[in-house]
C-alpha positions as semicolon CSV with decimal commas, in nm:
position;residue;x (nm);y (nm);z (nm)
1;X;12,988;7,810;12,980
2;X;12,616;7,788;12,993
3;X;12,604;7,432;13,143
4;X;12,448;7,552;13,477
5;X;12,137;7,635;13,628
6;X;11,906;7,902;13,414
7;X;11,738;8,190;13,595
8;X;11,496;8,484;13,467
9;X;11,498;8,817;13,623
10;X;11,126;8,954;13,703
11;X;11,185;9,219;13,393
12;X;11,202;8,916;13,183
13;X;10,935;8,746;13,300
14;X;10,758;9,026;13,269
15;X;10,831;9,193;12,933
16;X;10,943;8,912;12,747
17;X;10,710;8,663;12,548
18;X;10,806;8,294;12,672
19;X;10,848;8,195;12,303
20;X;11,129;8,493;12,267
21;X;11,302;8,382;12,614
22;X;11,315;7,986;12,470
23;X;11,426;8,151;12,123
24;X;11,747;8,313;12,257
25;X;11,843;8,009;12,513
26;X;11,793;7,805;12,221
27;X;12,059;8,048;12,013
28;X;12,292;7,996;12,297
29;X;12,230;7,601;12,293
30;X;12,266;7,578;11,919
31;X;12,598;7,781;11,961
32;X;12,755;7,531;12,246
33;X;12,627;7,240;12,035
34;X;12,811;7,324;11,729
35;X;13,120;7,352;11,962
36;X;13,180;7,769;11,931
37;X;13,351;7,873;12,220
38;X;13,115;8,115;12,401
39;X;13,140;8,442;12,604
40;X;13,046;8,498;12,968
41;X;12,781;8,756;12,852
42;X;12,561;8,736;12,530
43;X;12,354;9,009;12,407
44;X;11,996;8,973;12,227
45;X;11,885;9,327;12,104
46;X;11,505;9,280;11,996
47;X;11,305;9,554;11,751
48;X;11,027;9,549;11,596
49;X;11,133;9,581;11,211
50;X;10,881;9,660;10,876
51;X;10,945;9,506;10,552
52;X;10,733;9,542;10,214
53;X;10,469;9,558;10,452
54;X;10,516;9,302;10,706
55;X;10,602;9,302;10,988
56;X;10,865;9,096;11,196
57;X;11,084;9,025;11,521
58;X;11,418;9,082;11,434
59;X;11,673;8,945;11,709
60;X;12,007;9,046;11,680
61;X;12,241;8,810;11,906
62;X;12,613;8,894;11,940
63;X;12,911;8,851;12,168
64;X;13,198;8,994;12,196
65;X;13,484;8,733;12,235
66;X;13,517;8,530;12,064
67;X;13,372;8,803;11,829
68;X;13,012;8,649;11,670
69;X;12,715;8,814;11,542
70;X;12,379;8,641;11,393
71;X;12,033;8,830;11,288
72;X;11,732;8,620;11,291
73;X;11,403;8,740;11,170
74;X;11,086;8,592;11,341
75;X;10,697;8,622;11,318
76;X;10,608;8,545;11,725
77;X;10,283;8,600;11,846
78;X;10,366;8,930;12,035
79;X;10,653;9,163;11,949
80;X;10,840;9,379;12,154
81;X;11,158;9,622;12,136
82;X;11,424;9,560;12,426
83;X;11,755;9,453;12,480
84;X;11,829;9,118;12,679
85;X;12,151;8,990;12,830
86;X;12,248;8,624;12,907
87;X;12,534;8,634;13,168
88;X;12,706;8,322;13,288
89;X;12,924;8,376;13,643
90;X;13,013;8,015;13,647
91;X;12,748;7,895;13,916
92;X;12,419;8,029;13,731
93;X;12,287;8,207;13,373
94;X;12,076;8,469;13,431
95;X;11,876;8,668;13,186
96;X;11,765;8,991;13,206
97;X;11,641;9,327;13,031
98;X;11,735;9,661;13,000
């Protein structure tokens, strides 16, 4: 899974921040590399989250079998509220946003 060619819908080149897009193939990478077995289809959601005052990218990356969660909390230079799907089909990942 994931060892293919990568591709980026127009939405994502379009509404997500280049440093957010390397972020989440990087979550996927770090996943393979630790030798988790990985879905066909992960899920980013993105928000914009407050906390004592600062505020922060939260990514929340999840799949659903194997089950596997994670919530990482970033300060990127622009922050945005969407939610982003990594699908492998075996020939090609694609990414893309809802």
């Amino acid at each position: 899974m994931f060892n293919n060619d990568r591709y980026i819908t127009a939405g994502v080149q379009n509404e997500i921040p280049l440093e957010l897009q390397l972020f989440m193939w990087n979550c996927i990478d770090t996943l393979k590399e630790q030798g988790k077995k990985l879905d066909y289809l992960q899920v980013f959601e993105l928000s914009k989250e407050r906390a004592d005052d600062v505020l922060y990218q939260k990514i929340e990356h999840r799949q659903e079998v194997p089950e596997y969660s994670a919530t990482y909390r970033l300060f990127p230079k622009e922050m945005i509220d969407a939610k982003v799907f990594v699908i492998d089909d075996g020939k090609h990942s694609t990414m893309d946003v809802i």
